[in-house]
ROVEXMAR-527673 format. One record per residue (C-alpha): x, y, z; residue in three letters. Coordinates in nm, 4 decimals. Each point is the difference from the previous one (the first is absolute). Layout:
# residues N
         px         py         pz   res
          X          Y          Z   ala
...
//
This chain:
# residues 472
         px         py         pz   res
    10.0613     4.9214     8.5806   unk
     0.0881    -0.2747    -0.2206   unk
    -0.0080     0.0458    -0.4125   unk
     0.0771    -0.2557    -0.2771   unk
     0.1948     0.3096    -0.1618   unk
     0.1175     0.3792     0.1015   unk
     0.0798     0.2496    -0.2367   unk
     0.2472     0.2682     0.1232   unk
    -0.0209     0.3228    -0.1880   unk
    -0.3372     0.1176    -0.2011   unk
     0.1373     0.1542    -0.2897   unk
    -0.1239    -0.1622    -0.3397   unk
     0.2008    -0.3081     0.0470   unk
    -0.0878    -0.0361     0.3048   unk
    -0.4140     0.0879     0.0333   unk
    -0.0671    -0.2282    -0.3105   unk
     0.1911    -0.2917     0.1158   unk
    -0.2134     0.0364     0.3407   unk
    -0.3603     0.0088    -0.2106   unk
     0.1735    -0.2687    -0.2498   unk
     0.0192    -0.2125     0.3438   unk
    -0.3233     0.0849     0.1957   unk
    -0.1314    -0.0660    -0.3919   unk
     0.0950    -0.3509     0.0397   unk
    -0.1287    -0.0437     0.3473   unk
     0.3206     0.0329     0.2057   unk
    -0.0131     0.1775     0.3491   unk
     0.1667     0.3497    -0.1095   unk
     0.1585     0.2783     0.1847   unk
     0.2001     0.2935    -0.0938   unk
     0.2907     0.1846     0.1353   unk
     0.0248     0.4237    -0.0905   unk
     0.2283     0.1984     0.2169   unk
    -0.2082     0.3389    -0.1115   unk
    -0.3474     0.1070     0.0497   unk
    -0.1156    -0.0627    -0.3343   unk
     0.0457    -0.2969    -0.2051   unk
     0.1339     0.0281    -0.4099   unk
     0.3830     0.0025     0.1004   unk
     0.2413     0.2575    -0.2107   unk
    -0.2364    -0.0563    -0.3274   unk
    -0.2911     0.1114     0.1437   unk
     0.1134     0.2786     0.2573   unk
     0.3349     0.1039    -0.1620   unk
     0.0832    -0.1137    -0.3104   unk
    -0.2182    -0.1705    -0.2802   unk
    -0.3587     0.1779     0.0892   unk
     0.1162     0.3858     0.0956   unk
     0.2606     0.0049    -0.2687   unk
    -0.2573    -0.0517    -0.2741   unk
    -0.2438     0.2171     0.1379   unk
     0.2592     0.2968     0.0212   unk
     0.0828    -0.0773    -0.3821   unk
    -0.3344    -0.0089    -0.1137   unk
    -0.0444     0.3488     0.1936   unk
     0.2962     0.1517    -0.1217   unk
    -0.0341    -0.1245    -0.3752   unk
    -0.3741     0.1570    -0.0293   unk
     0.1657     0.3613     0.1250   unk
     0.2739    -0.0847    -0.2814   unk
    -0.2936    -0.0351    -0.2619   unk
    -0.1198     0.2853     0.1357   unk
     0.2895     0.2092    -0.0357   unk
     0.1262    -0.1421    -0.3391   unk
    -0.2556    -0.1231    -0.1853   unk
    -0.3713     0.1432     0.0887   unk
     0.0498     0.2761    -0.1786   unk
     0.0938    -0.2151    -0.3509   unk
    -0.3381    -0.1640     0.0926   unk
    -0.1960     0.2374    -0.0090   unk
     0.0123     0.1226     0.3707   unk
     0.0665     0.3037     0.1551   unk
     0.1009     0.0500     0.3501   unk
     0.1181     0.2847     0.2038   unk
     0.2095     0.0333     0.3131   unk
     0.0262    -0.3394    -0.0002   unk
     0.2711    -0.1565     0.3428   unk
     0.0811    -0.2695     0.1982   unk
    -0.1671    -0.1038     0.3057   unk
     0.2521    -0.2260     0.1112   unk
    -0.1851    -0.0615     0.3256   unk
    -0.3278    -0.0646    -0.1068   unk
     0.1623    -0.2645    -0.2349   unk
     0.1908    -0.1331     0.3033   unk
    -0.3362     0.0021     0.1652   unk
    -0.1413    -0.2075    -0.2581   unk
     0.2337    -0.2580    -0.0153   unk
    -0.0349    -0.0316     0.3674   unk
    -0.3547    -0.0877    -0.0739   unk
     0.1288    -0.2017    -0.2542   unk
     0.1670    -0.2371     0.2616   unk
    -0.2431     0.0103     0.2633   unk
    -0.2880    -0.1509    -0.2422   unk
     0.2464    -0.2779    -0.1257   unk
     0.1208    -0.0519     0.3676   unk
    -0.3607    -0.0171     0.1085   unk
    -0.0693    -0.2750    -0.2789   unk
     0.2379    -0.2106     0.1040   unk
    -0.1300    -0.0019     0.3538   unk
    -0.3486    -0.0459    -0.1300   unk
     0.1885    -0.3404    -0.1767   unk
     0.1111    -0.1244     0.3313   unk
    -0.3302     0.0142     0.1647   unk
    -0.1851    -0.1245    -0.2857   unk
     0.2305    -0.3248    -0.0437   unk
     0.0384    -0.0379     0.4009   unk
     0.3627     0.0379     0.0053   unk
     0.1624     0.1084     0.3531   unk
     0.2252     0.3463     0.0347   unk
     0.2433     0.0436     0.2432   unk
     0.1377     0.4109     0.0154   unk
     0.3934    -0.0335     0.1175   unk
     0.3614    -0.1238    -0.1022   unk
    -0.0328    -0.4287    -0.0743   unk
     0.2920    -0.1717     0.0800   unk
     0.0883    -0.3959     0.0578   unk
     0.0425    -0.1295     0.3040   unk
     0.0303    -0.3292    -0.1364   unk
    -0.1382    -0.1341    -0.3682   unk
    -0.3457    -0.0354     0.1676   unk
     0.0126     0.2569     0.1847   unk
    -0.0633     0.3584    -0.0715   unk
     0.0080     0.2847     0.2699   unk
    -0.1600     0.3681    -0.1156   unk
     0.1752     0.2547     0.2172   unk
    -0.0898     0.3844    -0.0278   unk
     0.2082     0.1702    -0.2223   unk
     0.1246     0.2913     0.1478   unk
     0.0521    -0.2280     0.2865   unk
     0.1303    -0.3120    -0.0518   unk
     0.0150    -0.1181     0.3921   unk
    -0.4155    -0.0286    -0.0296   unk
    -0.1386    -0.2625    -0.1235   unk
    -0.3486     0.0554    -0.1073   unk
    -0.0713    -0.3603    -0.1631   unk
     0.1311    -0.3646    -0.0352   unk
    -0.1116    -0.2213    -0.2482   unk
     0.0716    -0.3718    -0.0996   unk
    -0.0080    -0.0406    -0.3546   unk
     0.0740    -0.3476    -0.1966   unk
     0.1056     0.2141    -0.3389   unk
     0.1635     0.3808    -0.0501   unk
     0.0369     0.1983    -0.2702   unk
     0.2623     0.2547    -0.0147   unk
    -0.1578     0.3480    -0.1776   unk
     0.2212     0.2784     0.1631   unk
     0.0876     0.1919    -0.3398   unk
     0.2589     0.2397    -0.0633   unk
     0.1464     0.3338     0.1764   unk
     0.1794     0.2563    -0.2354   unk
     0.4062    -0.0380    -0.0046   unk
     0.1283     0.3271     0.1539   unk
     0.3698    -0.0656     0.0176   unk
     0.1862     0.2142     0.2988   unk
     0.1839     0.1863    -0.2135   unk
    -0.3158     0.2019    -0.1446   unk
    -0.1036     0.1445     0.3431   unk
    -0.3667    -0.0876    -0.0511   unk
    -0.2001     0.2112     0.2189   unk
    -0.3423    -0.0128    -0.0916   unk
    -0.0124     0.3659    -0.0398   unk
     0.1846     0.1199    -0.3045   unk
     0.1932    -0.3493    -0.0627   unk
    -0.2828    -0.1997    -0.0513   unk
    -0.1662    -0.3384    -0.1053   unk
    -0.3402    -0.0846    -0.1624   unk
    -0.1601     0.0111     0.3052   unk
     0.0917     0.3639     0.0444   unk
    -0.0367     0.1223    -0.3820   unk
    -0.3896    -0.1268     0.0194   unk
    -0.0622     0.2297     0.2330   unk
     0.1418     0.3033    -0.0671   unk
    -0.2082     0.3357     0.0904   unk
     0.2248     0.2314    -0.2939   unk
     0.1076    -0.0452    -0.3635   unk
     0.3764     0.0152     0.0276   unk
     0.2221     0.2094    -0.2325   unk
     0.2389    -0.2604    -0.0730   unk
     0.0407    -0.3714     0.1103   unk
     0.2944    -0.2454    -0.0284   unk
    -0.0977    -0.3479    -0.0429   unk
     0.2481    -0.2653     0.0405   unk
    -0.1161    -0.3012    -0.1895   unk
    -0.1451    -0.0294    -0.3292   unk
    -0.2412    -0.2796     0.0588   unk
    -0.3639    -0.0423     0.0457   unk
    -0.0532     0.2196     0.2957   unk
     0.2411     0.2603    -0.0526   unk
    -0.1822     0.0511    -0.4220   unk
    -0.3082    -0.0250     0.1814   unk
     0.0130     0.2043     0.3008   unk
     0.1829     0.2369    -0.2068   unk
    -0.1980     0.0202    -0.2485   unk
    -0.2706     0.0961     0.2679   unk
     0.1891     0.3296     0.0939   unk
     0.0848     0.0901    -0.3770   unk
    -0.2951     0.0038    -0.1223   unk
    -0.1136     0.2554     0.2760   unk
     0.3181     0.1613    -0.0771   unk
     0.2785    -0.0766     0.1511   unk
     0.3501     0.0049    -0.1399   unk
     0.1106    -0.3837     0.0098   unk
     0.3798    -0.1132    -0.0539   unk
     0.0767    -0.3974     0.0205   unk
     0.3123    -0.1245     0.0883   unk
    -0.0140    -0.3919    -0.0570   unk
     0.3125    -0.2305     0.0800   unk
    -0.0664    -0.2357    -0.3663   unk
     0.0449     0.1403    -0.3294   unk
    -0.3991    -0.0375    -0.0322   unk
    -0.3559     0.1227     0.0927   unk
    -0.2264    -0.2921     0.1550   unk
     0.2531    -0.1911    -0.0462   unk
    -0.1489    -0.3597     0.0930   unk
    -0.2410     0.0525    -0.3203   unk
     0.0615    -0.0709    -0.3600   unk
     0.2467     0.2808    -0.1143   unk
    -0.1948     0.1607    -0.2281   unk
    -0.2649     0.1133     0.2428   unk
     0.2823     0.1630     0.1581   unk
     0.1184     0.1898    -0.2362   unk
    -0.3279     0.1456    -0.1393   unk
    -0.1315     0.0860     0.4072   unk
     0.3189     0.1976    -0.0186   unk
    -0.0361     0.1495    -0.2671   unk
    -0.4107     0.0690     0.0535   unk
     0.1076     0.1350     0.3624   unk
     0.2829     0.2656    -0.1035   unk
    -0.2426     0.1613    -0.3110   unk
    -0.3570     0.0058     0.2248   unk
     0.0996     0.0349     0.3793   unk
     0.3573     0.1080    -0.1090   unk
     0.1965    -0.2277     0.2320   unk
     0.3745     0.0056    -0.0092   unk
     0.1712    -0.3522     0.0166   unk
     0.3437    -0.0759     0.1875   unk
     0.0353    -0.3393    -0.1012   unk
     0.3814    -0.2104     0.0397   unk
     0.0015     0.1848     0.3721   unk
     0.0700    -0.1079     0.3348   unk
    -0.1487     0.2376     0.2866   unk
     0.2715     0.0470     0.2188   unk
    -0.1629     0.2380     0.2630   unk
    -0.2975     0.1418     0.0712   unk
    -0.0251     0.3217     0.2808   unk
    -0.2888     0.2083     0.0965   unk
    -0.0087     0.3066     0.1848   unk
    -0.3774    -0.0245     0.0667   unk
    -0.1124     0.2277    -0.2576   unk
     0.2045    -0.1975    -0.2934   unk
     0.2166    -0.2471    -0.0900   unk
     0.2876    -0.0747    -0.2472   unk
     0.0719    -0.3121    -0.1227   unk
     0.3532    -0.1096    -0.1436   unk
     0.0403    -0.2327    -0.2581   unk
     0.3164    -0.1504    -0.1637   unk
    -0.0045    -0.1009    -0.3645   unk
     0.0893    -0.3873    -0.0437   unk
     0.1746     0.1010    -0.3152   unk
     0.2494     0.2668     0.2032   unk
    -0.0990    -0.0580     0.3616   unk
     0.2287     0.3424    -0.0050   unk
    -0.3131     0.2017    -0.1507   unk
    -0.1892     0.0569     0.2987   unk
    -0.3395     0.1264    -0.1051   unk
    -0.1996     0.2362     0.3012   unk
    -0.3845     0.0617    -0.0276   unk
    -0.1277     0.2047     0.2959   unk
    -0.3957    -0.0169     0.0227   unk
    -0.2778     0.0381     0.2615   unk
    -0.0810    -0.3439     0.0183   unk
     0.2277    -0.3283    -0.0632   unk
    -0.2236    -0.3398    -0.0759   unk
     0.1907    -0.3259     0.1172   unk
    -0.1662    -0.2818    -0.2654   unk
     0.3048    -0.2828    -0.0162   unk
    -0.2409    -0.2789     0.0880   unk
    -0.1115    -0.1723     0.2675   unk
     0.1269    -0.2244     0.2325   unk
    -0.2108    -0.3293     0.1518   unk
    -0.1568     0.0845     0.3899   unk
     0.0858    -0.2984     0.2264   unk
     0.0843     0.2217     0.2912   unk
    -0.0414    -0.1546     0.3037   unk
    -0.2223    -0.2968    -0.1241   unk
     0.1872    -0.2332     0.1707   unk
     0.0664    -0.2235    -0.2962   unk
     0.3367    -0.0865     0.2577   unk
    -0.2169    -0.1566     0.2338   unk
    -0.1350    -0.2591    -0.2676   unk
     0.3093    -0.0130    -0.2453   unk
    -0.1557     0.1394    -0.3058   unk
     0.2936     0.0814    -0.2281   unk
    -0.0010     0.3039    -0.2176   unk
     0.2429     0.1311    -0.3026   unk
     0.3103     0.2559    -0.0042   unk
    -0.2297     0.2430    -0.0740   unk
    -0.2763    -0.0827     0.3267   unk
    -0.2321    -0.1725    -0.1907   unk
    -0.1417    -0.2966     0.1069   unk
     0.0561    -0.3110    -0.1933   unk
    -0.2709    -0.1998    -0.1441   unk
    -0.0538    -0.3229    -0.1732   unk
    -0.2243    -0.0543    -0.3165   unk
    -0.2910     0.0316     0.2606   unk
     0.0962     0.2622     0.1629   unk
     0.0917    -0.1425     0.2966   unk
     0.2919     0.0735     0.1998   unk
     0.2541    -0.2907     0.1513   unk
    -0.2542     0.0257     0.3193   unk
    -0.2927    -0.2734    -0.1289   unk
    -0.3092     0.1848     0.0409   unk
     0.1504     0.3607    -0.0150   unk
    -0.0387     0.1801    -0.3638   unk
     0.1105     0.3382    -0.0991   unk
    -0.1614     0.2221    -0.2880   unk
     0.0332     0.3473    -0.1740   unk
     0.2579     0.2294     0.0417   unk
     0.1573    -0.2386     0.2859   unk
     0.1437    -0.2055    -0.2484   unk
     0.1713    -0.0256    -0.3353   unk
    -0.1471     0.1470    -0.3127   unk
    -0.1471     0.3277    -0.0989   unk
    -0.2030     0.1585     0.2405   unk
    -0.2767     0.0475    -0.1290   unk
    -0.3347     0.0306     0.1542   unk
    -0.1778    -0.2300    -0.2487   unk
     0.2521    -0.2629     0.0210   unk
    -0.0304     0.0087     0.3869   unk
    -0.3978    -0.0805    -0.0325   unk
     0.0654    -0.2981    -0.2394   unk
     0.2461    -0.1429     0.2439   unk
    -0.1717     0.0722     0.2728   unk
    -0.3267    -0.2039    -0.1477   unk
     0.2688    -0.2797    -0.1597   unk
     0.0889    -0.0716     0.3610   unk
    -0.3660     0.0135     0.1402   unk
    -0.1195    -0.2472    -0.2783   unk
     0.3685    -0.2315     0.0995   unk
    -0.0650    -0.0178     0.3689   unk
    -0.4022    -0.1083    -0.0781   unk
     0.1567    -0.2849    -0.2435   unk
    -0.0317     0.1694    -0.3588   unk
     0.2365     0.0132    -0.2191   unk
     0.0438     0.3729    -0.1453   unk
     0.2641     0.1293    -0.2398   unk
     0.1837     0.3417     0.0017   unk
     0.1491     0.0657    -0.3414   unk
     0.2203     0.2947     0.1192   unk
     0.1101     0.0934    -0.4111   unk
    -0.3358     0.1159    -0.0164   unk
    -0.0936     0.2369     0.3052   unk
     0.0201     0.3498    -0.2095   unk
     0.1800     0.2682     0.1587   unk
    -0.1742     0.3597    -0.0139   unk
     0.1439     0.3848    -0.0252   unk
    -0.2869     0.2091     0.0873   unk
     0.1648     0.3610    -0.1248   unk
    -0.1972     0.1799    -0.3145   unk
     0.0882    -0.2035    -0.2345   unk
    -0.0320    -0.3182     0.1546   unk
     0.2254    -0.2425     0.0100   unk
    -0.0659    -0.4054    -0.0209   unk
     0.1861    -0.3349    -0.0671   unk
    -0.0180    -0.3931    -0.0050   unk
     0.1983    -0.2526    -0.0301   unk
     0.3438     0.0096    -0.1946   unk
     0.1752     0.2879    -0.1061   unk
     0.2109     0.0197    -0.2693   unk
     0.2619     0.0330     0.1917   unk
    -0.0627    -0.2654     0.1683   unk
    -0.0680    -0.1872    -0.3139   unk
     0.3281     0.0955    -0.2005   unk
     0.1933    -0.1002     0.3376   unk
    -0.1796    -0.3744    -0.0290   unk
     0.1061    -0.0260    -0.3590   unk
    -0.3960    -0.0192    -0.0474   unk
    -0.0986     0.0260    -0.3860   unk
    -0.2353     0.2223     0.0023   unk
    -0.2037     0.2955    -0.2183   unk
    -0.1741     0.3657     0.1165   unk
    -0.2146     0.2172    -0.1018   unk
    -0.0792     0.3162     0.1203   unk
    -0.2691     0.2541    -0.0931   unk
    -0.0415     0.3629     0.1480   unk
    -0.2992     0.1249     0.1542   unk
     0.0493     0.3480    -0.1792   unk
    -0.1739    -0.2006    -0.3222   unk
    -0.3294    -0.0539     0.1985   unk
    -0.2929     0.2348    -0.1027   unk
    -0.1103    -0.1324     0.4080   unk
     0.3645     0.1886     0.1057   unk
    -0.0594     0.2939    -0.2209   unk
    -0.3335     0.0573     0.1325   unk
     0.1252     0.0205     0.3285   unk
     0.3210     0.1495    -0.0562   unk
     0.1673    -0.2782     0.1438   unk
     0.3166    -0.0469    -0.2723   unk
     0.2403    -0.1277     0.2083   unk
     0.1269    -0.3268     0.0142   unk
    -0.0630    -0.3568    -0.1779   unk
    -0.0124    -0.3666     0.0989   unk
     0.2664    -0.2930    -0.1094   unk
    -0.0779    -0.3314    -0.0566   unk
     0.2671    -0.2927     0.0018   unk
    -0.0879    -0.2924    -0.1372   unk
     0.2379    -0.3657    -0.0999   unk
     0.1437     0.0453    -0.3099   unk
    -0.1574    -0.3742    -0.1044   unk
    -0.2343    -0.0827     0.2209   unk
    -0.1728     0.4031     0.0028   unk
    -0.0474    -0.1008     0.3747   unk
    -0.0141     0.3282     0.1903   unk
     0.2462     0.0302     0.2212   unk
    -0.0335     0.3458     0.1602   unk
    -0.2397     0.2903    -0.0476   unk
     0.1396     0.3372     0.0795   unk
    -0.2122     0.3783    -0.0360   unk
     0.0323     0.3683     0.1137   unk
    -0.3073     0.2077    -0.0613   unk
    -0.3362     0.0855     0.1154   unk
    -0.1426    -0.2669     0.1600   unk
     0.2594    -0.2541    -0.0159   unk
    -0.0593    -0.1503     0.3528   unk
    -0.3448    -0.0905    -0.0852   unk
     0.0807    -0.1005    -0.3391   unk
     0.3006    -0.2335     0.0911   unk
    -0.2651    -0.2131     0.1633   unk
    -0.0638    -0.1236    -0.3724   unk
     0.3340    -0.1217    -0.0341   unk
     0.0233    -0.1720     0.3298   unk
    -0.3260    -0.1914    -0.1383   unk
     0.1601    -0.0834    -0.3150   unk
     0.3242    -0.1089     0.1272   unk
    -0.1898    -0.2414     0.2637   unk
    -0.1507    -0.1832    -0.2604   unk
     0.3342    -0.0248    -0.1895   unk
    -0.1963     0.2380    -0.3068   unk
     0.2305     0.0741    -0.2827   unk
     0.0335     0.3084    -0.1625   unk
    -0.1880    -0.0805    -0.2703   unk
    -0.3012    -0.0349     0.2439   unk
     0.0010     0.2705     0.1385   unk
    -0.0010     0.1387    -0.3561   unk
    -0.3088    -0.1371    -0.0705   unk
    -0.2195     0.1092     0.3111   unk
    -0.2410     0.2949    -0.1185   unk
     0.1346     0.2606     0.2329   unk
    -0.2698     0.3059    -0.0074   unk
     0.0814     0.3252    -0.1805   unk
     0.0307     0.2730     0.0790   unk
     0.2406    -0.1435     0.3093   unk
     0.3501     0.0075     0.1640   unk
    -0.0276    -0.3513     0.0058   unk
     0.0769    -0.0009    -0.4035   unk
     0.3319     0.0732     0.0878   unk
     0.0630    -0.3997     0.1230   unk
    -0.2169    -0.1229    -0.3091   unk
     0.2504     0.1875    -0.2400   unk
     0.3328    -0.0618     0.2283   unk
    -0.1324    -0.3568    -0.0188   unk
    -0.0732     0.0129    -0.4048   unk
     0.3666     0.1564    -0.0677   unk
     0.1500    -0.2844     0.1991   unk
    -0.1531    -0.2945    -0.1580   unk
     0.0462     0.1086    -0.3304   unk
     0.0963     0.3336    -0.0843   unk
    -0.3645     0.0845    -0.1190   unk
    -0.0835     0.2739     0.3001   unk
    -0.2825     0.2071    -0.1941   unk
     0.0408     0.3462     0.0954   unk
     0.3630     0.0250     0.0302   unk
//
C-alpha cells in the first residue's frame, strides 16, 4: 500500500498526528506493535495511573475525612482488585475510542513491529517474531511516535515481580506493607501516592537534594512536606541506590548518602518501585538503515520542524528532546501534520504545563524562579495559600497555594506555579493568560467566581502586581 504519511506508534503523539493528517486529506496509516492502540499513556501510564488515584483518594476520604463530614461508615476496606478491575475498564473504553477515531477519519492500522527498510519504505513484521513479515508499505512521509520504556539499570535486578516498574505497580492484586521507591519524580509521588493512601508504608530514596525536582522548588518542598504529615512518607533524599536484592518475598535496597557515601542506609520492604525516568524506544526501528541520527542519550534529533536529518522522516514525543509529556506529544504531533500539508504552526514549548496528579495536585508553566534568578531576570511573586479560601475550607482541602511570577517592570507573567486541589485543571488559566502575553494585573482584574479554588490565582496574581492581595 502506498500512503502520503505513516505514523509508527499510537500513543497520544502518535494517534493525533495520524487524525491531524487524514484531517487534512493525506493518505494515513498507523503502525502499533500491541493489540490496542493509546501507547504507554493510554494502556500503562497516563490513563490507569489516574484512575487508580482517583480510586484510592475516595477510600482516603473515606477513611479520614467522612466521618468530619458528617458520615459514618463501618467496616470499611480495600478492594484492591475490584479497583484494578476498574481501571482495566478504564483503558479498554479509552482504547476502544481511539479505534472508533481511526475508523471514523479512515486512517489505516497495521498490528506488528514498523521498521525502515529504506526512507520510503516501511516493513511491519510480527512482534514476537521478527522473521514474519505481515505488511509492507510505501510511504512518501513518517513520523516517528515510539515513546518511552522505563530505565531499569542492571544493577537493580528488575524482575517484574517484587522489583518492579509502572507497568507492574498498576496492576497489583495486594496492598503491600512497605514499598521502596527509587525516584522522587512524577511517577514515583504518584504511583506512590496510590499505595499510601490505601495504606502502605512508603520510603523515597531520590538521588537530588529535591522532590519533583524538574518543578519550581517550592512545589517541592510543600508535596514533601503534605506527603510525610497525610500519607506519612519518609524521604531519603542526597542518596544514591547502590543495590537492590530480592529474595522473592522482599527486597532491600541500599543506599549511600552523597554527603558520606560511607553511611550506607538499608530499607528492606515487600515491594521496591524503580521510577528514575524513562529512556526513548528506538529499538530495532532501523533508523541505521536510513541514517537518522539520534543524541547521547538515544533520542532522535530533530530540527525546528521536527524533522530528522532524513528529509521526509520526523520524530515526536518522548522520542525526542524535551519533557515527555503526553500533551506536548499531541501538539507536536498536530505541528508536524499541519507542516507536511503546508501550514505554518508554532510550538511555544515555555508554555506546555507540566502536571503532578498526587492529592494535592501539583501544576506549573513557564519560568521558575529558579530559572528566573539563574537568567538574571528582574522579576516580582506573589503567592497566596489556598488554606484562606472559604471554597478550600468547605471542602477541607487546606493544603497548598499557587505562585505567580511576574517582570518586575513590565508585570509580564512569566511563570505560573500551584499545588492544591484542582491545580491541573486550574493551570489551564494560566497557560491562557501567558499565551496572550496577559500581565498580572489582568489577570487581577478577571471576575473569578466565589466561592472557588480558582481565587487562589486571582489573589496570587493581585499580591504580585501590587501588593494589594485582599484576603491575605
Amino acid at each position: 500500500m502506498k500512503y502520503d504519511v505513516t505514523v509508527i506508534g499510537s500513543g497520544p503523539g502518535g494517534y493525533v498526528a495520524a487524525i491531524r493528517c487524514a484531517q487534512l486529506g493525506l493518505k494515513t496509516a498507523i503502525i502499533e506493535r500491541y493489540p490496542t492502540l493509546g501507547g504507554t499513556c493510554l494502556n500503562v501510564g497516563c490513563i490507569p495511573s489516574k484512575a487508580l488515584l482517583d480510586s484510592s483518594e475516595h477510600y482516603h476520604n473515606a477513611e479520614k475525612h467522612f466521618k468530619t463530614h458528617g458520615i459514618d461508615l463501618e467496616n470499611l476496606r480495600v478492594n484492591l482488585p475490584q479497583m484494578i478491575k476498574r481501571k482495566d475498564e478504564v483503558v479498554e473504553q479509552t482504547c476502544g475510542g481511539v479505534q472508533f477515531l481511526m475508523k471514523k477519519n479512515k486512517i489505516d492500522v497495521y498490528e506488528g513491529h514498523g521498521s525502515f527498510v529504506d526512507k520510503n519504505t516501511i516493513k511491519v513484521t510480527d512482534k514476537n517474531d521478527p522473521s514474519k513479515e505481515v505488511a509492507r508499505i510505501e510511504t512518501a512521509k513518517t513520523i516517528i511516535a515510539t515513546g518511552s520504556k522505563p530505565t531499569t539499570p542492571a544493577s537493580f535486578n528488575y524482575d517484574k515481580n517484587r522489583i518492579i516498574t509502572s507497568t507492574e505497580a498498576l496492576n497489583l492484586q495486594e496492598v503491600p506493607k512497605s514499598m521502596v521507591i527509587i525516584g522522587a519524580g512524577v511517577i514515583g509521588m504518584e504511583l506512590g501516592s496510590v499505595y499510601g493512601r490505601l495504606g502502605t508504608k512508603v520510603h523515597v530514596v531520590e538521588y537530588a537534594d529535591a522532590v519533583i525536582g524538574g518543578m519550581d522548588k517550592d512545589l517541592g518542598k510543600e508535596l514533601q512536606k503534605v506527603l510525610k504529615k497525610h500519607l506519612k512518607f519518609k524521604f531519603s533524599l542526597n542518596h544514591m541506590v547502590t543495590s537492590v536484592e530480592s529474595d522473592g518475598k522482599g527486597v532491600v535496597v541500599k543506599a549511600a548518602s552523597r554527603k558520606d557515601e560511607s553511611k550506607i542506609l538499608e530499607i528492606k520492604a515487600d515491594y521496591c518501585l524503580i521510577s528514575i525516568g524513562r529512556r526513548p524506544y528506538t529499538d530495532s526501528l532501523g533508523l541505521e538503515n536510513v541514517g537518522v541520527e539520534t543524541d547521547e542519550r538515544g533520542r532522535i534529533k530533530t530540527d525546528g520542524h521536527l524533522e530528522t536529518n532524513v528529509a521526509g522522516i520526523f520524530a515526536i514525543g518522548d522520542v525526542v528532546a524535551g519533557a515527555m509529556l503526553a500533551h506536548k506529544a499531541e501538539e507536536e504531533g498536530v505541528s508536524v501534520a499541519e507542516y507536511v500539508a503546508g501550514q505554518k504552526p508554532h510550538i511555544d514549548y515555555n508554555l506546555i504545563p507540566g502536571v503532578v496528579y498526587t492529592w494535592p495536585e501539583v501544576a506549573g508553566v513557564g519560568k521558575t524562579e529558579q530559572e528566573l534568578k539563574a537568567a538574571k531576570v528582574p522579576y516580582k511573586a506573589g503567592k497566596f495559600q489556598f488554606r484562606a479560601l472559604g471554597r478550600a475550607r468547605a471542602s477541607m482541602d487546606l493544603d497548598g497555594f499557587v505562585k505567580v511570577l511576574a517582570h518586575k517592570e513590565t508585570d509580564e507573567v512569566l511563570g505560573v506555579h500551584m499545588i492544591g486541589p484542582r491545580v491541573a485543571d486550574l493551570i489551564a488559566e494560566a497557560v491562557t493568560a501567558m499565551e496572550f502575553r496577559a500581565s498580572a494585573e489582568d489577570i487581577a482584574r478577571m471576575s473569578h467566581a466565589h466561592p472557588t479554588f480558582t481565587e487562589a490565582t486571582k489573589e496570587a496574581a493581585l499580591d504580585a502586581s501590587a501588593n494589594r492581595a485582599l484576603h491575605k
